[in-house]
C-alpha positions as CSV (number, residue, x, y, z in Angstrom):
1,X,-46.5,29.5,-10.6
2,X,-44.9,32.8,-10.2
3,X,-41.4,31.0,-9.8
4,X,-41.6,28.9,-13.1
5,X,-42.8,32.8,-14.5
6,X,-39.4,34.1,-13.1
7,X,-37.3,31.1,-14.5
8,X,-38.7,31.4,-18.0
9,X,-38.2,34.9,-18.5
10,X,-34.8,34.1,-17.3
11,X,-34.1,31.8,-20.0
12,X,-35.3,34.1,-22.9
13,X,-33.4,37.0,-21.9
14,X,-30.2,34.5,-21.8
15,X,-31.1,33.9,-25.4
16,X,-31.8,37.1,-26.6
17,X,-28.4,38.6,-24.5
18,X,-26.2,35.5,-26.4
19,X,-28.1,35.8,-29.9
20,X,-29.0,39.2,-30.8
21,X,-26.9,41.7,-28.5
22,X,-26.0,43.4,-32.1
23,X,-29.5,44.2,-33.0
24,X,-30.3,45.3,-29.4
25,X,-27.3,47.9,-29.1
26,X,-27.1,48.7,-32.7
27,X,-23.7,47.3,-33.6
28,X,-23.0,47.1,-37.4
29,X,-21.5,44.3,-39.2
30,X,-18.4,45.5,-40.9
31,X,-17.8,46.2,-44.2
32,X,-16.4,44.2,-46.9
33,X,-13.0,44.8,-48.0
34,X,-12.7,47.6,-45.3
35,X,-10.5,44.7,-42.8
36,X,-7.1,45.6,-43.4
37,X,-4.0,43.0,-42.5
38,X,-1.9,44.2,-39.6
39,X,1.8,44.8,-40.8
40,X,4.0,41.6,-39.3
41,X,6.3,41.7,-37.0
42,X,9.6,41.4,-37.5
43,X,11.7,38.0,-37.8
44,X,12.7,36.9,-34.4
45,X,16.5,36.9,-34.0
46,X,18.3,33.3,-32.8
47,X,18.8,33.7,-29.2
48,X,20.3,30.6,-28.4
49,X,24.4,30.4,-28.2
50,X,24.8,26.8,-29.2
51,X,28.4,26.9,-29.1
52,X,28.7,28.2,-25.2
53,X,25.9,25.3,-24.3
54,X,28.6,22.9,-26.7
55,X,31.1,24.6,-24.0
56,X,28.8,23.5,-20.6
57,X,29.0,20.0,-22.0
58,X,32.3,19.3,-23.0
59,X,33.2,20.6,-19.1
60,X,30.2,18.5,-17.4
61,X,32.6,15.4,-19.3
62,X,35.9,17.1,-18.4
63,X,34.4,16.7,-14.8
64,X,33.0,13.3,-14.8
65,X,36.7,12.0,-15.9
66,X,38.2,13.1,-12.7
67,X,38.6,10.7,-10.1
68,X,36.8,12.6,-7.2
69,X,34.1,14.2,-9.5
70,X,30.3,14.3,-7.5
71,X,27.0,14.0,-9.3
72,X,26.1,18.1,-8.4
73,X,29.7,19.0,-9.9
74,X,28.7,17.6,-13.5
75,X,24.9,18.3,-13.2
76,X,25.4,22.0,-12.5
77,X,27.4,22.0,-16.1
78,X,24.6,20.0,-17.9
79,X,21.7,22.3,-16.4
80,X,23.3,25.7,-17.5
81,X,23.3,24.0,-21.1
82,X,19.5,22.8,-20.7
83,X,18.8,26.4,-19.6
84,X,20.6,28.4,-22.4
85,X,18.5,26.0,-24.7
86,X,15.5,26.7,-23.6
87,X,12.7,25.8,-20.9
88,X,10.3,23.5,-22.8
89,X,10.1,22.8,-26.4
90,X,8.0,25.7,-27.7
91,X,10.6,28.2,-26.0
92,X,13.9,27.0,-27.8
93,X,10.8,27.2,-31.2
94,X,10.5,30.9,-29.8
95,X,13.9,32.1,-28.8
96,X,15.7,29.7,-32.0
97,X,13.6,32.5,-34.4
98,X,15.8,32.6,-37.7
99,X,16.6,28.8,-37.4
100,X,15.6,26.4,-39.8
101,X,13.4,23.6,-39.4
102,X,16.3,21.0,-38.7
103,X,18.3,23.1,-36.7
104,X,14.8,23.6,-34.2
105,X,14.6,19.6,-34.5
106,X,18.0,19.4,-33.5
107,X,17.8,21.6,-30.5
108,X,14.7,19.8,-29.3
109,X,16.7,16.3,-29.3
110,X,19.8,17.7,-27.7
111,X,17.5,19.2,-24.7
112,X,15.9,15.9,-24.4
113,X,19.0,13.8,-24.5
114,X,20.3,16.3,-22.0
115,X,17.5,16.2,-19.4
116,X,17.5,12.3,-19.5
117,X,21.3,12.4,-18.3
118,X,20.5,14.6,-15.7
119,X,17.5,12.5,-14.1
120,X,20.9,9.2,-15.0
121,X,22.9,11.5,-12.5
122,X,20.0,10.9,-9.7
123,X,19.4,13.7,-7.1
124,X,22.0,12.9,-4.8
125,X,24.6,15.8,-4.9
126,X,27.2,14.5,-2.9
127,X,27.4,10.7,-4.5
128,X,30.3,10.5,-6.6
129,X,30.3,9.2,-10.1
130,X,32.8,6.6,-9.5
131,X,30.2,4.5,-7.5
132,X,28.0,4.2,-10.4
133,X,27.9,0.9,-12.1
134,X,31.0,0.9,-14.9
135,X,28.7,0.6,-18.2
136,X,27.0,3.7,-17.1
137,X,30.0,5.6,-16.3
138,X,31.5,4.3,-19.6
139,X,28.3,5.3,-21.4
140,X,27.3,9.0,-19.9
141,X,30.7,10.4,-20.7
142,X,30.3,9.1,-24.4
143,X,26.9,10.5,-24.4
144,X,27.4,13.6,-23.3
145,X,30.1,14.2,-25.8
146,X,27.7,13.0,-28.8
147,X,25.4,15.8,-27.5
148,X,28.6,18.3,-27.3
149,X,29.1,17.4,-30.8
150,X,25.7,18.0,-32.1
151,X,25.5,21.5,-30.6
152,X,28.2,22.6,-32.3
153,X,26.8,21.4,-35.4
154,X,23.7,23.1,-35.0
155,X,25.7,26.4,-34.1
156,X,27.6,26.0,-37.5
157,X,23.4,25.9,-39.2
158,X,22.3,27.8,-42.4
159,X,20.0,30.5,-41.0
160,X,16.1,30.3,-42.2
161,X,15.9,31.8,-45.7
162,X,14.4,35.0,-45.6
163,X,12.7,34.5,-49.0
164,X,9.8,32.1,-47.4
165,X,9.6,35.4,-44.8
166,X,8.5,37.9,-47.2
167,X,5.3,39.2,-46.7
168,X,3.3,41.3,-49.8
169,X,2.8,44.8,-48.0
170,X,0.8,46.0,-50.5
171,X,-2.6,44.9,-49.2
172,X,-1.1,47.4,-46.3
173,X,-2.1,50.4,-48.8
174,X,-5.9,49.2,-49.0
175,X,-8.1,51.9,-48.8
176,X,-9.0,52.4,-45.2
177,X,-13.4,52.6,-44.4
178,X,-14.6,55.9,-45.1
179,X,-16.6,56.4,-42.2
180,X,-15.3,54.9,-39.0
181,X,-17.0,54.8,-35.3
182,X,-15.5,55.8,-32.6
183,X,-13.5,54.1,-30.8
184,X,-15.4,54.4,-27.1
185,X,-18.5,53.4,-29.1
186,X,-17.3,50.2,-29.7
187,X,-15.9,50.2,-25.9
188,X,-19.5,50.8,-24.8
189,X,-21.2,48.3,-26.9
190,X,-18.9,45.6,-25.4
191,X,-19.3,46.7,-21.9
192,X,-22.7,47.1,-22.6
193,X,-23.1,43.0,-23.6
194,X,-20.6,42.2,-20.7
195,X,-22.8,43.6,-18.3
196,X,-26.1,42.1,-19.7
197,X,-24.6,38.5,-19.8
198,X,-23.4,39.1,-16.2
199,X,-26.6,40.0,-14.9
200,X,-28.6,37.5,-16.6
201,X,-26.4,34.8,-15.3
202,X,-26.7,36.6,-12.1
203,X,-30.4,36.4,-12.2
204,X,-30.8,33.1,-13.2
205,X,-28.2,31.6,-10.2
206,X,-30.4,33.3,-7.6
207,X,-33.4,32.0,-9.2
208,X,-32.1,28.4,-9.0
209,X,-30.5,29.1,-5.3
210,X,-33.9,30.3,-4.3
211,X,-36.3,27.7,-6.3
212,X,-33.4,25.2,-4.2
213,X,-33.7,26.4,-0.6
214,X,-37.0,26.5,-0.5
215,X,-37.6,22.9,-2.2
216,X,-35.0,21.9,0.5
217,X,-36.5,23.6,3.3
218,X,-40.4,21.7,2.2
219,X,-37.9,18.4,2.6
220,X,-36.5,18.8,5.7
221,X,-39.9,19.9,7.5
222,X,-41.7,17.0,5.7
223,X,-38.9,14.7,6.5
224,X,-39.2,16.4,10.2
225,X,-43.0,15.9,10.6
226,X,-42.3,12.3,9.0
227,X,-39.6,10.9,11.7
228,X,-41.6,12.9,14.6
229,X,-44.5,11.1,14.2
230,X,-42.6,7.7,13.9
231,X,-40.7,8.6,17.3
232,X,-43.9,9.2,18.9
233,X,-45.3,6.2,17.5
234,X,-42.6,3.7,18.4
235,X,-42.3,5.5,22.2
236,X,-46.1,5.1,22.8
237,X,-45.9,1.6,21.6
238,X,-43.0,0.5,23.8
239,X,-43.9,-0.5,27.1
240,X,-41.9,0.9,29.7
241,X,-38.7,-1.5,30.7
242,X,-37.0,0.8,33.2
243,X,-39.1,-0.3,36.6
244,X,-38.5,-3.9,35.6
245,X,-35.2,-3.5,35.2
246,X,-34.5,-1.6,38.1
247,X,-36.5,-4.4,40.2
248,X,-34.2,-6.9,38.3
249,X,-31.3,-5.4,39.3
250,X,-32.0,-4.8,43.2
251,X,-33.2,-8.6,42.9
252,X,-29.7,-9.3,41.5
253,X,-27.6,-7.2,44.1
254,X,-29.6,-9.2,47.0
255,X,-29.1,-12.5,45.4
256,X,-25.2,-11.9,45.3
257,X,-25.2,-10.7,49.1
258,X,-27.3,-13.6,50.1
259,X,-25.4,-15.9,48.0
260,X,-21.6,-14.1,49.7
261,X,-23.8,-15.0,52.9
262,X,-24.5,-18.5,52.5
263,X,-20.9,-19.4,50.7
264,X,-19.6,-18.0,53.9
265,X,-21.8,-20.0,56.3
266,X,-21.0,-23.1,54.0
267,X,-17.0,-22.5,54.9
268,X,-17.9,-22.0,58.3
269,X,-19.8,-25.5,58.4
270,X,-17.4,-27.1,56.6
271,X,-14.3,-25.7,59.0
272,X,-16.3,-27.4,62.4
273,X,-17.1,-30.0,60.4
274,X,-13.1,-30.9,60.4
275,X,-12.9,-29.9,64.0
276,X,-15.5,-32.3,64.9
277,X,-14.0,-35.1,63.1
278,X,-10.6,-34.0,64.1
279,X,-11.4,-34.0,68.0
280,X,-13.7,-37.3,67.8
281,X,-10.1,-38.9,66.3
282,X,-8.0,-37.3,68.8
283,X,-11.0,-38.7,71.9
284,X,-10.9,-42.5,70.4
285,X,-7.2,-42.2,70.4
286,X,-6.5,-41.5,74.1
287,X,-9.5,-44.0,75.0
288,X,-7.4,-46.7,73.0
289,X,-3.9,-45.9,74.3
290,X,-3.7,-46.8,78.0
291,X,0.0,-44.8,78.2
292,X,-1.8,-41.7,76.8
293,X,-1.8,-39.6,79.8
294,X,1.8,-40.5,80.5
295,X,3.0,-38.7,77.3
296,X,4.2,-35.5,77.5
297,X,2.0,-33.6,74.6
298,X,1.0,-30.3,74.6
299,X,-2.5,-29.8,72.6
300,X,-2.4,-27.1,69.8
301,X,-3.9,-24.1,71.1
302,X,-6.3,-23.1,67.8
303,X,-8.1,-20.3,67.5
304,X,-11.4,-19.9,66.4
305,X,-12.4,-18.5,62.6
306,X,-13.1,-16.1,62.2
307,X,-10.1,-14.1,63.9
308,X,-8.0,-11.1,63.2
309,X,-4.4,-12.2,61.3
310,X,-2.0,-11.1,63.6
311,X,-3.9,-12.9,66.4
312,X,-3.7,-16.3,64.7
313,X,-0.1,-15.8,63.7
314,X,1.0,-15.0,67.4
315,X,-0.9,-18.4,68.4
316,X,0.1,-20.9,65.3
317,X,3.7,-18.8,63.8
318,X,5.5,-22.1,65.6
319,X,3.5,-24.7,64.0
320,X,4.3,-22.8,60.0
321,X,6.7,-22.1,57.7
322,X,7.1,-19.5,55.1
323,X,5.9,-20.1,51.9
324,X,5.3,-18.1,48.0
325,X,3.5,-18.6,45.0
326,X,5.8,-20.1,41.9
327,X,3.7,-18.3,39.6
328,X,5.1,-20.9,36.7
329,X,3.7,-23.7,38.2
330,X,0.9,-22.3,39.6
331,X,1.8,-24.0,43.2
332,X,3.2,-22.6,46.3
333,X,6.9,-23.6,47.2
334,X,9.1,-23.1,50.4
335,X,10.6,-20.0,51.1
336,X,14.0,-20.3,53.1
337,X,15.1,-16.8,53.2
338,X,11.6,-16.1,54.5
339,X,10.8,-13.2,52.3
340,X,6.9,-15.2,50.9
341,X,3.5,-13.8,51.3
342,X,2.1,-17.1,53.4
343,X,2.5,-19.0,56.2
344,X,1.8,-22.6,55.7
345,X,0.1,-24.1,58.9
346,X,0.6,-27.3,59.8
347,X,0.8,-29.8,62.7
348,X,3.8,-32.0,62.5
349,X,1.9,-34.6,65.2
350,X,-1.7,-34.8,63.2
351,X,-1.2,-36.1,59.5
352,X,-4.7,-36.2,59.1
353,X,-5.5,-32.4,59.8
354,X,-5.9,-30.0,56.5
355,X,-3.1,-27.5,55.3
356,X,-3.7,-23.9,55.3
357,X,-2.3,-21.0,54.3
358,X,-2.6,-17.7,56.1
359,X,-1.4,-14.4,55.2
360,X,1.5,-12.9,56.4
361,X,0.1,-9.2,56.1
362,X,-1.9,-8.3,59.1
363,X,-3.0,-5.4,57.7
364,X,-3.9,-3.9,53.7
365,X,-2.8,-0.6,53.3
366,X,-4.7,-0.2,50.1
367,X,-7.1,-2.3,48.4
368,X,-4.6,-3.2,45.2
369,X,-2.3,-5.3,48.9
370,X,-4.7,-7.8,48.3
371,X,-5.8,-7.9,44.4
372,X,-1.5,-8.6,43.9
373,X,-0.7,-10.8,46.6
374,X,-3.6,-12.7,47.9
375,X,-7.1,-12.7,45.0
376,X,-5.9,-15.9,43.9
377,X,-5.8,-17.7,47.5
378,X,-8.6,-15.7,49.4
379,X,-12.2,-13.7,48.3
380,X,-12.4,-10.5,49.7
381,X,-15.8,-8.7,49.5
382,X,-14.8,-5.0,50.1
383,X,-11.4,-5.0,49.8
384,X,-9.7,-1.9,51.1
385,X,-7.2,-0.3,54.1
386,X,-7.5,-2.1,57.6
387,X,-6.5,-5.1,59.4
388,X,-6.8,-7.9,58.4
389,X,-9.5,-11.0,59.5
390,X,-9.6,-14.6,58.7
391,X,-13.3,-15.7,58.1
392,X,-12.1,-19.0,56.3
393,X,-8.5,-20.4,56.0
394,X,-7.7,-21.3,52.5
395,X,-7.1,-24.9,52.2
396,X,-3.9,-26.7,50.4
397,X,-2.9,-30.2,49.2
398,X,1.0,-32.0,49.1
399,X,1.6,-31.9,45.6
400,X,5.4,-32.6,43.3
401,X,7.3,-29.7,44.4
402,X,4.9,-28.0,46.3
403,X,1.1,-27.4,47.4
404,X,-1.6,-26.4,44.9
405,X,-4.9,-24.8,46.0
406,X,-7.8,-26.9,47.2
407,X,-10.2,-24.5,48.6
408,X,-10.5,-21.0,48.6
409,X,-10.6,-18.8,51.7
410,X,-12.4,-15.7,53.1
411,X,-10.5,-12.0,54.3
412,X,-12.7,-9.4,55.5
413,X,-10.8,-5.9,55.8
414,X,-12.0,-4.3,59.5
């Protein structure tokens, strides 16, 4: 209540300030017949030369016509006549003061004709007029002379007759007010209405800066109390996911060890498997060949998986060749001058025994050794710095050109 008290008597001193600051300071309204006309200043004089802008022209075309002439040279000519015109139109009105109404006209066309051939020239200064297009350097020097012409028309102009100019002086001799105020009385009555219209506005801002803060202030706090009590709401109403989804997560680690586990055991399987096979073939072969023992064969000497690199290398380098990925074909090709990233094992005597490829590098000295060279061929579960162990050989197939991946192997870093 006290607020809206403030904001009205605000409102009615604003109205009584604007409305009746005379009757409050005791100003009186003049009195009839005591205003006396000013005397009026004397005619302006012409201060535009008309001829020496005619002059500026006539040179801006003597420049154009020579064969080397530049944009800047002829602009610089046609500027200094658009400045001794004038700036605008109401400064040649001013500065043209004893000119007639034509001749003004006049001037106003010949500084508009001349600021359009300017923006014609463009703003490069060093382009030179003979690479403008031929009707425009047939047409500006023709132009410009027009423009010549007319300024030395207008310089050649009847003056303004003085007769319209004559002003009837007499009221000048009016009888002046008998009693007049002083002069600082009026000063201090209009310092006196200044200063009340200031404060009043003054007072009325802080009123509406004040009546605003605090209605923003009631906002925010209501807003405040509004959210808090949703926040709390919502939080005592959620039930609690972060043990659940910390159990989840140690139930997902385990299931990805246990599943690197078994995938390993399954390679593992699968490896004896082969070597079962592969020695029951080789057994049923020297019971069926009676001349068995009399060849002259010397078994392959393979190591057991899982084993270091450079120990299977040493043992099984004579029965491989060099190989490397052709990354466009996604296959792995020979090698000759031996400079791959694999060695293809094989066993020139056994057709039926699998293909592998082992890597050349016995040992990783950092962890990106094996994402470049080997990720596609081999899983890896920590790869890092170490030597190098085989758990699983990765497996390859005779294809066009090459072999092509049939199973993936198994590197462990030691």
């Amino acid at each position: 209540m006290t607020m809206k008290r403030i904001l009205q008597c605000t409102l009615i001193f604003m109205v009584l300030v604007t409305s009746g600051c005379d009757s409050i300071f005791g100003g009186s309204s003049p009195t009839p017949g005591a205003n006396s006309s000013p005397p009026l200043s004397r005619e302006q004089e012409n201060k535009i030369d008309f001829e020496d802008a005619a002059k500026d022209v006539e040179n801006a075309v003597t420049k154009l016509k020579s064969p080397a002439a530049t944009v800047e040279a002829a602009k610089s000519e046609i500027n200094k006549a658009i400045q001794k015109l004038g700036k605008d139109e109401n400064d040649i009105s001013q500065r043209c003061g004893n000119c007639n109404v034509d001749t003004k006209n006049g001037a106003v066309e010949v500084w508009k004709a001349l600021k359009a051939i300017s923006s014609k020239l463009g703003s490069d200064p060093e382009k030179k007029f003979a690479e403008f297009a031929p009707d425009v350097r047939t047409d500006l020097p023709i132009e410009l002379s027009a423009e010549a012409n007319q300024l030395k028309q207008l310089s050649t102009a009847a003056p303004k007759s003085t007769a319209t100019t004559a002003v009837d002086r007499s009221t000048t001799s009016e009888t002046k007010k008998d009693a007049v105020d002083p002069w600082w009385w009026g000063a201090l009555i209009v310092s006196g209405k200044i200063i009340a219209v200031l404060l009043a506005l003054v007072l009325f801002v802080g009123t509406i800066q004040y009546l605003w803060h605090r209605s923003w202030k009631t906002l925010e706090s209501n807003v405040g109390q509004l959210v808090k009590a949703h926040v709390v709401a919502a939080r005592d109403g959620q039930p609690d996911y972060a043990p659940k989804l910390s159990s989840l997560a140690s139930t997902q680690t385990e299931i990805n060890s246990k599943l690197t586990e078994l995938d390993t055991e399954v390679r593992s399987l699968a490896r004896l498997i082969r070597d079962s096979l592969a020695r029951r073939s080789d057994r049923n072969a020297s019971y069926s060949s009676p001349n068995s023992y009399a060849e002259d064969v010397s078994p392959k000497d393979e190591p057991e998986f899982p084993v270091s690199a450079v120990n299977y290398l040493d043992k099984m380098n004579r029965f491989g060749n060099v190989v490397k990925p052709d990354f466009q074909n996604g296959i792995l090709v020979n090698a000759p001058d031996g400079d791959g990233e694999f060695v293809l094992i094989r066993d020139s005597r056994d057709d039926t025994q699998p293909l592998f490829v082992i890597p050349r590098a016995t040992q990783f000295h950092t962890k990106q050794d094996f994402y470049t060279y080997y990720q596609k061929y081999y899983d890896c579960l920590r790869p890092t710095a170490g030597d190098v162990w085989i758990i699983g050989p990765a497996v390859v197939e005779k294809v066009t050109g090459g072999w092509q991946l049939r199973e993936k192997g198994m590197l462990e870093v030691r």
